[in-house]
N, C-alpha and C positions, 0 to 999 in steps of 0.2 A: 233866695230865689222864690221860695214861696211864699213871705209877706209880699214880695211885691207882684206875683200874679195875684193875689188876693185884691191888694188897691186898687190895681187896675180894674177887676170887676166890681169894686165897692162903688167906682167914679162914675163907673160906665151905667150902673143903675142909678146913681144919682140924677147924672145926667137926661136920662129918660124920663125920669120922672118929672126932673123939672121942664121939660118940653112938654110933657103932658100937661102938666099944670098951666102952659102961655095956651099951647091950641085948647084946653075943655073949660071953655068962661063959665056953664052952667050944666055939666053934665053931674054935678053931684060928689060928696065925697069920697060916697061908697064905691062909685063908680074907679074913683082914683085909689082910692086905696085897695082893691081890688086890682088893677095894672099895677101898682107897684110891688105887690104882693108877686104874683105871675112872674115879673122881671127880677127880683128876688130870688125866686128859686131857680129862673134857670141862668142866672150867674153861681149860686151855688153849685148846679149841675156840670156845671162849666171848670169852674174852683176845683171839683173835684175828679172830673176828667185828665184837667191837668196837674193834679197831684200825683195820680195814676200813671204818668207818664213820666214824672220827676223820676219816682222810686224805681223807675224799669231802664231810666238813663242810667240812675247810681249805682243798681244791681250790674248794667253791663261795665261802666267804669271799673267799678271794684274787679270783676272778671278779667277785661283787657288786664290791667294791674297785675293778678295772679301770674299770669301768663308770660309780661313782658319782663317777671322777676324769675321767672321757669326757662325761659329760652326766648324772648324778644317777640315782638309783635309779628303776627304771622307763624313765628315757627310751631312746631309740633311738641304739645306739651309731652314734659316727662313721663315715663314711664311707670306704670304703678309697682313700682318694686317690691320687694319686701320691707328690705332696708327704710326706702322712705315713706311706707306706711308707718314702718314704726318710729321715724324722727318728728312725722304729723300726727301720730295717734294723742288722744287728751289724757289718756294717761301718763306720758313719758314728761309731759309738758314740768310734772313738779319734781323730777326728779333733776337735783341737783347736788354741789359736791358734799353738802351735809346731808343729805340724804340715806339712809339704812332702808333696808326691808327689802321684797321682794315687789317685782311688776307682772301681771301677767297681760300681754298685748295679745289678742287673736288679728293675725291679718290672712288677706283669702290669697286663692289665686290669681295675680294678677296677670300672669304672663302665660299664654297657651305654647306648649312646646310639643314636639313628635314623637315624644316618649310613648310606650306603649303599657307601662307599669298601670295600674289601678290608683291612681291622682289623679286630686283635682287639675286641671292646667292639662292632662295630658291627651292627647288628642292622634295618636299614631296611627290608632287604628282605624281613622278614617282618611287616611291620607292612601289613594291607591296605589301600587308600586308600578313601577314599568316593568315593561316584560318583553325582551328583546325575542328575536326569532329563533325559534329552535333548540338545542338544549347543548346542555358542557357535559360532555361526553369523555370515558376514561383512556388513557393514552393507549394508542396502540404502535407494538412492535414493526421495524420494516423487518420482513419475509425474502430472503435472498434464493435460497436453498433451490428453488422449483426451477427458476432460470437458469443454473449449472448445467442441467440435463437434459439431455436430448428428449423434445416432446412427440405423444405418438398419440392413438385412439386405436381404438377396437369399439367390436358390436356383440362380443363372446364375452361368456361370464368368467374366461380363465384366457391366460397366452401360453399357447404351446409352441416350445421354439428348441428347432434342435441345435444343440450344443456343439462345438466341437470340446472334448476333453482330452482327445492324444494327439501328437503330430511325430512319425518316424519321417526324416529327411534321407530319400534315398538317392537324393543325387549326388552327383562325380561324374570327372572326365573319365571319357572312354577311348577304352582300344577299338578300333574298328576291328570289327566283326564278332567283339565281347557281348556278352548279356549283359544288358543295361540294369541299374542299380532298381531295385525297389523301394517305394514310399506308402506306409501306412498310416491312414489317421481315425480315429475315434470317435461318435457322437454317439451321444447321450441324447434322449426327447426330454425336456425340463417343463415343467409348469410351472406357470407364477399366478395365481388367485386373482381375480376384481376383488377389491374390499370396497365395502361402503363404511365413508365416514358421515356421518349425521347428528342433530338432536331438534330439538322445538320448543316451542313455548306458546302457552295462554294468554289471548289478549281477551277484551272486551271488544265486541263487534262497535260499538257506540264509540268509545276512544279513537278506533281507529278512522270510523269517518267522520268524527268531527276534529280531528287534529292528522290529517293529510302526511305532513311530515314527517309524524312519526311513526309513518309505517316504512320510509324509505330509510331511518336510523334503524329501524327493526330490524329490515333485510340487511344493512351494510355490517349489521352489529353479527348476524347470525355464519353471515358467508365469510364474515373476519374471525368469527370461532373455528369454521372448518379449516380457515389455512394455517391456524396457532396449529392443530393437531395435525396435519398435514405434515408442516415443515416437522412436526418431532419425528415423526411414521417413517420420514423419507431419511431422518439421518439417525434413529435409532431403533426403530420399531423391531420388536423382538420377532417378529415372522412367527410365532404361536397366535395360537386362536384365531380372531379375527385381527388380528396384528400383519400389517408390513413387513418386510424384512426389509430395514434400513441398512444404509451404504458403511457407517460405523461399527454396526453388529459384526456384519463378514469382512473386513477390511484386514488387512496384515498390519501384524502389530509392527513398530516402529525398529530397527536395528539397522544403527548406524553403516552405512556402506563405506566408508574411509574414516580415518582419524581427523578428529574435529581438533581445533586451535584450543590450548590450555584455559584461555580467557572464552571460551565460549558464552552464546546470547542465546535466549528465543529464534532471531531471524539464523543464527548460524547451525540453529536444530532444525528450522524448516528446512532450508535448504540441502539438508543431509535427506531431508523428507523427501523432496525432490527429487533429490539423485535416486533415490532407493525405487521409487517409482518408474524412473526412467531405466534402472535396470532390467525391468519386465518388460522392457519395449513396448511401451505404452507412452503417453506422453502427456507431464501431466498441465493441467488446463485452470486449476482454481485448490484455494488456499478454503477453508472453515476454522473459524476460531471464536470465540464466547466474544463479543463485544469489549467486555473489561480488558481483556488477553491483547487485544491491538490496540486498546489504547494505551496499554502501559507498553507495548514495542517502541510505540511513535513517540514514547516521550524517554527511550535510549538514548544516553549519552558515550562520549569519546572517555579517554584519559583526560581530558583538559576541561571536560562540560559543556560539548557539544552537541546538540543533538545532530543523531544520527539520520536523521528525517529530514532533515533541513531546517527545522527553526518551529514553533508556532504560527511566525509572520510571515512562514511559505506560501507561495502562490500555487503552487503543485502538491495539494494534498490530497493527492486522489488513492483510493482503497487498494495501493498494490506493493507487492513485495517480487521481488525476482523478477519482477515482468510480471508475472501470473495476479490474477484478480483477488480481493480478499472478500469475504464474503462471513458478515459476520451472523451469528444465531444465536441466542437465550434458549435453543435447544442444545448446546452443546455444552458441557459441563464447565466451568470455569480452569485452566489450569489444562488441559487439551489439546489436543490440534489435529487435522487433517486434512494432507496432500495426496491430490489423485487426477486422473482423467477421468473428470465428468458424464463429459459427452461423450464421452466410446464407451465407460464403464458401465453406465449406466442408462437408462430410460423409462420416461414415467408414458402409460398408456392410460387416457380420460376412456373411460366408460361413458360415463352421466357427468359433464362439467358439473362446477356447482350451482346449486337453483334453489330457487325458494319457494313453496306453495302455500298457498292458504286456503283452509277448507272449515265447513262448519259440520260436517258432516265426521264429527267425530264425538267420541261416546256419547255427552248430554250437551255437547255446543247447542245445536239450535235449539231446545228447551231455554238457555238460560242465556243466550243472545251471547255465545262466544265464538270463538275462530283460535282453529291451529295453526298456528305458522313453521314452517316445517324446514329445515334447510338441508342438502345432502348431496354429495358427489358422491363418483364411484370409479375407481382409477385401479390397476394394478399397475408394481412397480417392479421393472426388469433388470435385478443384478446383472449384468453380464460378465465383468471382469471382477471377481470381486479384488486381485492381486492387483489391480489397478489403483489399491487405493491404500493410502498408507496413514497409521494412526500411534497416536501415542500420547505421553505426558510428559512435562516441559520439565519440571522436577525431576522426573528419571532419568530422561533425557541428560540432563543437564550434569547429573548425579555420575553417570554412566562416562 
């Protein structure tokens, strides 16, 4: 191809020259040799313009070529791997099966990946992450306890309630014109305490207004602290110090009112619990027992391997036994149980529902651009029957 661009400009100045030669009858030689000199080099200029152009046809040929023995014309060349760095590297090239000795190939990184380790290729750490709304928060308990009992309120820092503690029944039929029987009965004036339940915590003024949300996780997380300690106050609290006196503290301990069945369960100790309740004429209204404790009742079976629940695949598995509601607690010790009337036995009086304040005006808050967030109720709570309420374990129970 490039002898024959060549001829063709050899011809092509010939040809002019010899035109010049017919039209200059007397212009001189010099004159012609002169134009043919001119025509000369810029056929050369030419010649080598399109040499220039050969060698950048051959470079792309050879290229397509590459590519169409990589993955076909058009497609997307291979990838620079490692591996086939090192199948193209010029040192592998003499290594064959007579071959001994050692090779050392350097190849780079050819592939970027989202590793975050300190390598070449690794590039994680500029990849931003997403970041969905709000936060994963740690699980909290359901709270059944406060629902059982009759709700009250006060505006006094204590309840003063008089009690009855004796009852003489002095009636009978009478003889006409007999002295009619007498009836005596007893109170006592009792007090039961407001306690305040509370605690706080330290934020940054700054966090809080620039991330909104988290100050509604703050309050929900702080007024879920007060009813964890709530619920324990109401079914164990020792009534010292600043302590409740819980409905499990004073409750009657457990003693079977009739002879249980040889084969006795769990539900056939409650139920004795029941009765023993309904002997004080009281009437009882709701069941407490540890979480674990009812879910191992519900999964009692027959002589045969039945459960006594109805199944897994019941459509009626709702929290009750005897009729009466079950009402489970992680304040209630595992292996437990207690049967009572709730709502006559007992009653919680709110002083201070629970609230949340925040303030800056605490020790060096506004110095250092902080806020106390503060959470706190304040409730007394009123034994009234404490006979109304009957307690025990399932093992002595069972034992007994």
């Amino acid at each position: 191809m490039k002898h024959d661009l060549q001829l063709t400009a050899s011809a092509a100045a010939l040809a002019a020259a010899g035109a010049l030669l017919h039209t200059k009858e007397d212009g001189g030689l010099d004159l012609i040799a002169k134009s043919v000199e001119d025509l000369s080099k810029a056929a050369d200029q030419r010649i080598g313009d399109l040499t220039t152009k050969n060698r950048e046809l051959d470079a792309r040929m050879g290229d397509l070529e590459q590519k169409s023995a990589r993955g076909g014309y058009g497609g997307a060349s291979a990838p620079e791997t490692w591996g086939r760095q090192v199948a193209e590297s010029e040192q592998i090239k003499s290594v064959n099966a007579n071959w001994r000795g050692s090779v050392r190939i350097e190849v780079k990184a050819a592939t970027l990946t989202s590793a975050t380790t300190d390598a070449a290729g690794s590039v994680g750490d500029g990849i931003a992450p997403s970041r969905p709304p709000g936060v994963i928060t740690l699980p909290r308990r359901t709270l059944r306890l406060r629902q059982l009992f009759a709700p009250g309120n006060t505006s006094g820092g204590s309840i003063e309630w008089p009690k009855m503690t004796g009852r003489t029944n002095g009636a009978e039929t009478q003889t006409e014109g007999a002295t009619k029987g007498q009836s005596d009965f007893k109170f006592d004036l009792v007090q039961w305490p407001v306690r305040t339940i509370a605690h706080f915590l330290v934020a940054s003024k700054q966090i809080l207004d620039d991330m909104p949300a988290l100050q509604s996780i703050i309050d929900s997380e702080l007024l879920y602290g007060l009813a964890v300690v709530e619920d324990a106050q109401l079914l164990s609290g020792g009534g010292t110090g600043t302590d409740l006196t819980g409905v499990y503290t004073t409750a009657t301990a457990f003693d079977a009112p009739f002879d249980g069945d040889p084969l006795m369960t769990e539900i056939d100790v409650l139920l004795q619990a029941i009765a023993q309740v309904d002997d004080t004429d009281w009437e009882a209204d709701g069941i407490v027992l540890h979480p674990l404790d009812w879910r191992r009742i519900q999964g009692l079976k027959d002589g045969e391997g039945r459960y006594l629940s109805g199944g897994p695949f019941s459509a009626e598995h709702v929290a009750r036994l005897w009729a009466l509601p079950i009402a489970t607690s992680k304040a209630m010790t595992q292996g437990t149980f207690m049967a009572g009337a709730f709502s006559q036995g007992a009653q919680i009086f709110d002083r201070q529902e629970a609230t949340v304040e925040i303030s800056t005006e605490d020790s060096d808050n506004f110095r250092k651009n902080l806020v106390t967030v503060r959470a706190e109720e304040r409730l007394a709570f009123v034994i009234k029957h404490p006979e109304a309420f009957v307690k025990g374990t399932f093992a002595t129970a069972l034992a007994a």
